[in-house]
C-alpha positions as CSV (number, residue, x, y, z in Angstrom):
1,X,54.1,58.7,40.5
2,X,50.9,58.0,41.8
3,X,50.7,54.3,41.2
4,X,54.1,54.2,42.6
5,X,53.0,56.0,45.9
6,X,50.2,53.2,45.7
7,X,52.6,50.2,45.8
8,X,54.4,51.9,48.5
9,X,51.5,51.8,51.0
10,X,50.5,48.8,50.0
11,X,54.0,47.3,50.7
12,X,53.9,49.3,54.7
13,X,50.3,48.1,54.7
14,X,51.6,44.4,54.3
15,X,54.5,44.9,56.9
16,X,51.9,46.3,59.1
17,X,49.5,43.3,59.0
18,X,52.9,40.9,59.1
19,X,54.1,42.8,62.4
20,X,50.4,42.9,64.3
21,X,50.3,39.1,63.9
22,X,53.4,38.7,65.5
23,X,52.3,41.2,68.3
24,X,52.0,38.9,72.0
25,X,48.0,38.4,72.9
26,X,47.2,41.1,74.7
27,X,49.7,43.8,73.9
28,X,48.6,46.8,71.1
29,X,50.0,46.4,67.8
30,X,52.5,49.5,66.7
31,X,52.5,50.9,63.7
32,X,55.5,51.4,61.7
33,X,57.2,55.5,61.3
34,X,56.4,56.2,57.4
35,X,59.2,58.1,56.0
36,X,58.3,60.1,53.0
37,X,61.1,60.7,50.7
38,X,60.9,62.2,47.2
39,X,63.8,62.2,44.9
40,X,64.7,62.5,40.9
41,X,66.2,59.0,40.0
42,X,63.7,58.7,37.0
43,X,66.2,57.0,34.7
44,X,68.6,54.3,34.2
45,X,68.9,54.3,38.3
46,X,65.7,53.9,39.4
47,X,65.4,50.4,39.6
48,X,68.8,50.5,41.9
49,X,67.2,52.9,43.9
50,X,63.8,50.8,44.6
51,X,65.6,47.9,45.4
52,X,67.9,49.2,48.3
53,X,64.3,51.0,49.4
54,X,62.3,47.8,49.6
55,X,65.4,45.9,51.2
56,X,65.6,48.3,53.9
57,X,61.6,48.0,54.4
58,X,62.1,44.2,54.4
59,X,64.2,44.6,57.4
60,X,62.7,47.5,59.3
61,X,59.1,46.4,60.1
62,X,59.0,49.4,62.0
63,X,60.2,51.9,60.0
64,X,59.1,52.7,56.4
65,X,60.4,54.5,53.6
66,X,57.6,55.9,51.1
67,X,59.1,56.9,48.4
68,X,58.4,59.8,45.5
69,X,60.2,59.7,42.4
70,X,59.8,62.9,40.0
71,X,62.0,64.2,37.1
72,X,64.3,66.2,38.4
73,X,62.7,69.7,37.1
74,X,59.8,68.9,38.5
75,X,61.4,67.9,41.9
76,X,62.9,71.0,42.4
77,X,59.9,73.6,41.1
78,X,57.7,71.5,43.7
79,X,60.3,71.3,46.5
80,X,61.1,75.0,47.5
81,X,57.5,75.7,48.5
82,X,56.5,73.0,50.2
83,X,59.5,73.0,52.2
84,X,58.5,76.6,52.7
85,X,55.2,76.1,53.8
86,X,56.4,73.4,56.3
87,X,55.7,70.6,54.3
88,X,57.2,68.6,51.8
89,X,58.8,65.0,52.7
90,X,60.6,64.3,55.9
91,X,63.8,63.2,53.4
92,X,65.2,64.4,49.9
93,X,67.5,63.6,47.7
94,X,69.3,66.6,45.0
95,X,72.3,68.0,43.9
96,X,74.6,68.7,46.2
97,X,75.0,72.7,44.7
98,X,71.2,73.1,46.6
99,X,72.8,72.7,50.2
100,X,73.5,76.0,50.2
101,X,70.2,77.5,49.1
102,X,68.1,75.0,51.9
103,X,70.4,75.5,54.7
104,X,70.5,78.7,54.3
105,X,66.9,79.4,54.0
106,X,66.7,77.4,57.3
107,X,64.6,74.5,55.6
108,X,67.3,71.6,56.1
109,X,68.5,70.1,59.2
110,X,71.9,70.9,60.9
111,X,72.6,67.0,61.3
112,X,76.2,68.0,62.8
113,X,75.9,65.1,65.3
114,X,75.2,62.0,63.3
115,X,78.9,61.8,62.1
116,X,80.1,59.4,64.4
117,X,83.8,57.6,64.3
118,X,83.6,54.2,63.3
119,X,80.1,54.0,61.6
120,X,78.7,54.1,58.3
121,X,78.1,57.8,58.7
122,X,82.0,59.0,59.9
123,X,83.2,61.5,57.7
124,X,86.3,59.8,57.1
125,X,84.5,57.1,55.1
126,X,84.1,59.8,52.0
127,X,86.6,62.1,49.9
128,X,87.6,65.3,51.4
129,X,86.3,67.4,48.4
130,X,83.0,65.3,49.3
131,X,82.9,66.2,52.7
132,X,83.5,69.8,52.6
133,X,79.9,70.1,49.8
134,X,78.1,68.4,52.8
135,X,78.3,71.7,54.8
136,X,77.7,75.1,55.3
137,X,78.6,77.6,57.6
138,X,80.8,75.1,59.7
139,X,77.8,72.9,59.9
140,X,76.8,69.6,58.0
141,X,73.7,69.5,56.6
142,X,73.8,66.3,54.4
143,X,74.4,62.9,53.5
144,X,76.2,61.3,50.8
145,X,73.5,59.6,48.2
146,X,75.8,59.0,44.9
147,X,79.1,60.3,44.0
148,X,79.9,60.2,40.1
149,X,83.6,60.9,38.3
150,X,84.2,61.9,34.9
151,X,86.3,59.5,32.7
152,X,87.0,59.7,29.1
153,X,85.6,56.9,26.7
154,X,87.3,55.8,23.7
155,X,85.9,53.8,20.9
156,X,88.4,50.6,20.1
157,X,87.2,50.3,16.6
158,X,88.5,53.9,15.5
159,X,91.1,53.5,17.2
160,X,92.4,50.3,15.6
161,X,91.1,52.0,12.3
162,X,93.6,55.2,12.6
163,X,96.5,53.2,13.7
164,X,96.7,53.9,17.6
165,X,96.8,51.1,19.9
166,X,93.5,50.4,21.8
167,X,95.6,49.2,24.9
168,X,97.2,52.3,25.6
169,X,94.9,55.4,25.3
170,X,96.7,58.8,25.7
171,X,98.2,59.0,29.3
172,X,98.5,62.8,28.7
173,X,97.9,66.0,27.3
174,X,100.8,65.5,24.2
175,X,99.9,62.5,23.2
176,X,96.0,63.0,23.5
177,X,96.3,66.3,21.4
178,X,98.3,63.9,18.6
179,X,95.7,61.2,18.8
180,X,92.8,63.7,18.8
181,X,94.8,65.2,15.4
182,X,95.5,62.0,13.8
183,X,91.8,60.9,14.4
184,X,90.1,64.4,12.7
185,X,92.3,63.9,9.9
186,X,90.4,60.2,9.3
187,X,87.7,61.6,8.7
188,X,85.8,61.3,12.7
189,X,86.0,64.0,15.0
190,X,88.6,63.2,17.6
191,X,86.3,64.2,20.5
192,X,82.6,65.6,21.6
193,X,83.2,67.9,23.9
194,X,79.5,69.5,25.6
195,X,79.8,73.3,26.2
196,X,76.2,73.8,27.4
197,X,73.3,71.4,29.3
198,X,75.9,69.3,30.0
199,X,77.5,67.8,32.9
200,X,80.9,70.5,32.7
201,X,83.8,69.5,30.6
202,X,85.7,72.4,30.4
203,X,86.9,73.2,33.8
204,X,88.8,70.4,33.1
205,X,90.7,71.8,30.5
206,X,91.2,74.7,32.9
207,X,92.6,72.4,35.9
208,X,94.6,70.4,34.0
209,X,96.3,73.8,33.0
210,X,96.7,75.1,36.6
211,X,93.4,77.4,36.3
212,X,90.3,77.5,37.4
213,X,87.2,79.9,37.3
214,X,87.4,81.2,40.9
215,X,90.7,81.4,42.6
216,X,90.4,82.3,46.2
217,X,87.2,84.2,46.2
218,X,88.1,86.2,42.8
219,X,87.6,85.6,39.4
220,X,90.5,83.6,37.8
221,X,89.4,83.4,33.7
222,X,92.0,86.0,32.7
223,X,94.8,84.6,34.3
224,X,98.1,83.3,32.4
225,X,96.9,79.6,33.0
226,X,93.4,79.8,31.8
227,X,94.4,82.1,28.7
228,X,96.8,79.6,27.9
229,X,94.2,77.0,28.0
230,X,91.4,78.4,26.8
231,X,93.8,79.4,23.7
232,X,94.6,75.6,23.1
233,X,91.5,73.8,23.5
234,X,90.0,77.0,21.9
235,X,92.1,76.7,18.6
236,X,91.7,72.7,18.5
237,X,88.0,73.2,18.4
238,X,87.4,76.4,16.1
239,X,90.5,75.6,14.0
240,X,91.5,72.2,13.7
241,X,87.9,71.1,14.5
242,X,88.7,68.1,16.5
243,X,84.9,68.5,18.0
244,X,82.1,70.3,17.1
245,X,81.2,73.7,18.7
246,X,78.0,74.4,20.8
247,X,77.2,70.7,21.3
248,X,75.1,70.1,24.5
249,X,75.9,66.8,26.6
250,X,73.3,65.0,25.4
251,X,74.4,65.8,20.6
252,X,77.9,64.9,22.4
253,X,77.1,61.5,23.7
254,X,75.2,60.8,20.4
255,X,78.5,61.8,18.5
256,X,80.2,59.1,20.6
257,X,77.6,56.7,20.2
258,X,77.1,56.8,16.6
259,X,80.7,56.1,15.7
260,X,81.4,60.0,14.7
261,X,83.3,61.1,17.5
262,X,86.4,58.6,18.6
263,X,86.3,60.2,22.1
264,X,84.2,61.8,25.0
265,X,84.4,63.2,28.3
266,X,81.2,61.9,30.6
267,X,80.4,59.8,33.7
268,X,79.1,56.6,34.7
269,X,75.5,57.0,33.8
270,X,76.5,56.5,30.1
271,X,77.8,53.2,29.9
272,X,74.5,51.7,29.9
273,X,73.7,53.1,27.1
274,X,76.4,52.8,25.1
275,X,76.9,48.9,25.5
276,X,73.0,48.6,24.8
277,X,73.8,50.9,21.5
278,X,76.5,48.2,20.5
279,X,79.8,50.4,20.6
280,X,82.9,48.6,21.2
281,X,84.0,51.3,23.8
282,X,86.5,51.3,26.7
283,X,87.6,53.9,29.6
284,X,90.6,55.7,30.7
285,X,91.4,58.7,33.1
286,X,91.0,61.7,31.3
287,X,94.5,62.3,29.8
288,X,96.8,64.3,32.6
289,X,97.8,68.0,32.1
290,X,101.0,70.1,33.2
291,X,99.2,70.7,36.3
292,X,98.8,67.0,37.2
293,X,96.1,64.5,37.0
294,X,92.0,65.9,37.6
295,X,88.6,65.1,36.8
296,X,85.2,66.6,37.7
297,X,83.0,65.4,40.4
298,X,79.7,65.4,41.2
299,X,77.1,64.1,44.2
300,X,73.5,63.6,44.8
301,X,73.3,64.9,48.9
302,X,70.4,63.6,51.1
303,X,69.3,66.3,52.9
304,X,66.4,66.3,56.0
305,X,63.3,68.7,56.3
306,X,63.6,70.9,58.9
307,X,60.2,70.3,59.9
308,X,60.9,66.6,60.3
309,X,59.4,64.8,63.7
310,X,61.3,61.5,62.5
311,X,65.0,62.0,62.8
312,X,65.8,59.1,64.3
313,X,64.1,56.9,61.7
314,X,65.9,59.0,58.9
315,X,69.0,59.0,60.4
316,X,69.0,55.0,60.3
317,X,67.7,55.1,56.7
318,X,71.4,57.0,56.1
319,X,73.3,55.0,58.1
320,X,71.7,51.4,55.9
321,X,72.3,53.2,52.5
322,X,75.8,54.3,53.2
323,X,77.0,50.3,54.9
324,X,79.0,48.6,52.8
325,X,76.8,46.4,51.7
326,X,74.6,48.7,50.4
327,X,77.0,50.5,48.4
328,X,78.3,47.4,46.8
329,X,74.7,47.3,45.6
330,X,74.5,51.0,44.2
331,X,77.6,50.5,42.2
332,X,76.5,47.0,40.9
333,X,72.9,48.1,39.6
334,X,73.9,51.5,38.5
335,X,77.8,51.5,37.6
336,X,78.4,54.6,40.2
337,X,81.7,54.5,42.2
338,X,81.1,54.4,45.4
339,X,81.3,57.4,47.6
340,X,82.8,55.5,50.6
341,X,86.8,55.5,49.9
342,X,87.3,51.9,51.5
343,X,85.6,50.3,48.2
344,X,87.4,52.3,45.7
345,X,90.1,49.4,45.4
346,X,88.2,46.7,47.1
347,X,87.4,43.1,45.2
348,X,84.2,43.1,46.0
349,X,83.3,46.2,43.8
350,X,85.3,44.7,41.0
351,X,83.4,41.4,40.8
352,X,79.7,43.8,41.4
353,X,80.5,46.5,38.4
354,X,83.7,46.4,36.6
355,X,83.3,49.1,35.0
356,X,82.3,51.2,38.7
357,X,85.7,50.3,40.1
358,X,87.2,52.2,36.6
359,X,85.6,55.5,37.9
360,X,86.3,54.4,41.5
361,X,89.9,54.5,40.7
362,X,90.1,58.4,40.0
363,X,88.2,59.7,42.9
364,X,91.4,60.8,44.7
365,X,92.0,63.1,42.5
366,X,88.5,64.6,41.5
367,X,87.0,68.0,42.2
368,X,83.5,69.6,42.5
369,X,83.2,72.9,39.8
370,X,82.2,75.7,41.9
371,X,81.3,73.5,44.8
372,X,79.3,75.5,47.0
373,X,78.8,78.8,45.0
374,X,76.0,80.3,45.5
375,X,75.9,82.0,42.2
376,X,76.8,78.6,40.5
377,X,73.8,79.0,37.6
378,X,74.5,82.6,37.3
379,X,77.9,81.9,36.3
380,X,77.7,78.8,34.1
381,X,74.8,79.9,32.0
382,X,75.4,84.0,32.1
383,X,79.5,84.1,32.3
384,X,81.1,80.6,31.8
385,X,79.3,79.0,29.0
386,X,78.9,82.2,26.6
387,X,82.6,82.6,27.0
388,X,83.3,79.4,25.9
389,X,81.0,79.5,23.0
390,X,82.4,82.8,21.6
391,X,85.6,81.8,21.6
392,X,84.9,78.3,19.7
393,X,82.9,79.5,17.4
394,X,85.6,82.4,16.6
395,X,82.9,85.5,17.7
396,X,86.0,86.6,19.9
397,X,89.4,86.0,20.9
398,X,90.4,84.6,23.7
399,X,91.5,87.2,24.9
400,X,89.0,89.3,24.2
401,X,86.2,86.7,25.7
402,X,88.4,85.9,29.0
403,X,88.4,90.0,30.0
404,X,85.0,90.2,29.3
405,X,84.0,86.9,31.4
406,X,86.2,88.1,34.1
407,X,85.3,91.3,34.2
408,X,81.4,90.2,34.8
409,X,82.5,87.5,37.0
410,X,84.0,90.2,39.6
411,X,81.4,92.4,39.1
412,X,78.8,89.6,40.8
413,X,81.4,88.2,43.4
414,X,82.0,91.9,44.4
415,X,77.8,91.6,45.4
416,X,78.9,88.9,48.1
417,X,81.4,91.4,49.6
């Protein structure tokens, strides 16, 4: 992090010495607004990040961006105070489930007026369910950074093996449930599915079904829909063992990638990894339920200190990372969709990242999971998860599980009352 922070003033300090030789004799030299911006892209979309940072320095001799990259943990245990103590960088990049929290808390910016009609910052360049995690309380207090859907990746090889056609993956839930049967009974599991540390899989299953976790303000896990899902994918996992139980994201991506699991439910950050690890893989929306086709979203949100003297500066930093351009870049180093719609079907995108423009296509139809809750950890970790894990590992019915899970659940959204 440090040497990072080193190359990044040395970079402004060369700008700086470019820009005073250019200054007319006579006149003072001006030096350039350093942005300080701190963010948790420490992996496989780093080197995307740095390069749409240096370009925008290239071109902005009088602006700067300097820029902190942490692991995400350690982003956020850092963050909160120093944004309390009215420091911390002027710009930062999380999840977008923190808006909430910071705006709040009073520590982000109302930036309300930067959406302007026509530019690379009008609200009609994004999805709906995008938009409304950029506010709270009527107000926007963030940017678009990445925007991620799930799809479902399927190994070609097993496939072929078991006798289904590669070319046409299940379309929906009857024909993925066969497939997912006739695969376990080869010898594979049909599909990983992560209950816990994961990126969520099973509101999915809940969606697709009609159901979701909260239903206008109230708990919704013991309704008819979600007991009838929860007692489907429930009973595929404890008793016909299509995948294993209590896998976290990260033993269900291995599944996939070591040729155990035929399927898996995950987003573009994996496909990296997976051509790198040699599996003959493809994608395909996640197969479509009785309630009509879904998949989860999820967003990495700029958001701007409070305590910020620079908004100007930041705001163009926004408006160059969300162009067109630059998103065509994002997508083709990291794979991402896009989070501006105009690209989802556009050429360009296609020729970048083929395999962005595959999670592009679904983002009509995605949604966030408990977008904007402000118990969100409370109820994955505490309500939503252990449910899930009792029931596939056969500690309780579904029944049984779902009361219980709703009955907490209304017991902590009765505090917000």
């Amino acid at each position: 992090m440090q040497r990072k922070s080193v190359r990044n003033m040395l970079s402004i300090a060369l700008v700086m010495a470019i820009a005073m030789l250019t200054v007319p004799f006579g006149a003072e030299a001006q030096s350039p607004v350093v942005i300080t911006f701190w963010n948790g892209f420490t992996g496989p979309d780093r080197p995307t990040v740095e390069a749409l940072v240096a370009e925008f320095n290239a071109a902005h001799a009088d602006i700067q961006i300097d820029m902190t990259i942490t692991p995400w943990d350690s982003l956020y245990q850092t963050l909160l105070g120093a944004m309390s103590a009215g420091e911390g960088p002027d710009l930062v990049g999380f999840n977008f489930n923190y808006v909430l929290q910071y705006a709040e808390s009073g520590l982000i910016m109302d930036i309300s007026d930067w959406f302007e009609e026509g530019s690379n910052l009008d609200l009609e360049n994004w999805p709906p369910a995008l938009v409304e995690r950029l506010q709270y309380d009527g107000k926007f207090y963030a940017v678009p950074m990445n925007f991620a859907t799930l799809l479902m990746y399927y190994n070609l090889d097993i496939f072929t093996e078991v006798g289904l056609d590669p070319e046409n993956p299940p379309a929906d839930w009857d024909t993925w449930i066969e497939a997912l049967r006739t695969i376990t009974e080869a010898g594979y599991y049909g599909i990983a599915i992560g209950e816990r540390q994961t990126i969520p899989n099973w509101p999915i299953l809940l969606w697709g079904n009609g159901a979701d976790v909260i239903v206008d303000g109230k708990s919704g896990l013991a309704t008819p829909e979600a007991i009838e899902a929860l007692e489907l994918w429930g009973g595929l996992v404890r008793d016909e063992e299509i995948s294993p139980f209590g896998l976290t994201g990260a033993e269900a991506d291995q599944l996939f990638q070591s040729g155990r699991a035929a399927m898996g439910i995950t987003g573009p950050w994996m496909v990296n990894g997976f051509l790198e690890a040699g599996v003959n893989f493809d994608v395909t929306p996640i197969p479509t339920g009785p309630a009509g086709p879904v998949t989860l979203a999820d967003s990495v949100v700029f958001v701007v200190n409070a305590s910020t003297t620079h908004e100007e500066e930041v705001k163009t930093f926004l408006d160059f990372w969300n162009s067109y351009d630059a998103q065509i870049t994002w997508s083709a180093g990291t794979g991402f969709p896009p989070a501006r719609l105009d690209l989802s079907d556009s050429p360009d995108l296609y020729e970048a990242n083929p395999w962005a423009a595959k999670f592009a296509a679904v983002v009509p139809y995605s949604r966030f999971f408990m977008g904007g809750q402000r118990h969100y950890t409370e109820i994955e970790n505490d309500i939503f998860v252990p449910m899930i894990q009792s029931i596939t590992q056969g500690v309780s019915s579904v029944e049984e599980a779902a009361t219980r899970a709703d009955e907490q659940l209304t017991r902590l959204l009765a505090q917000d009352d």
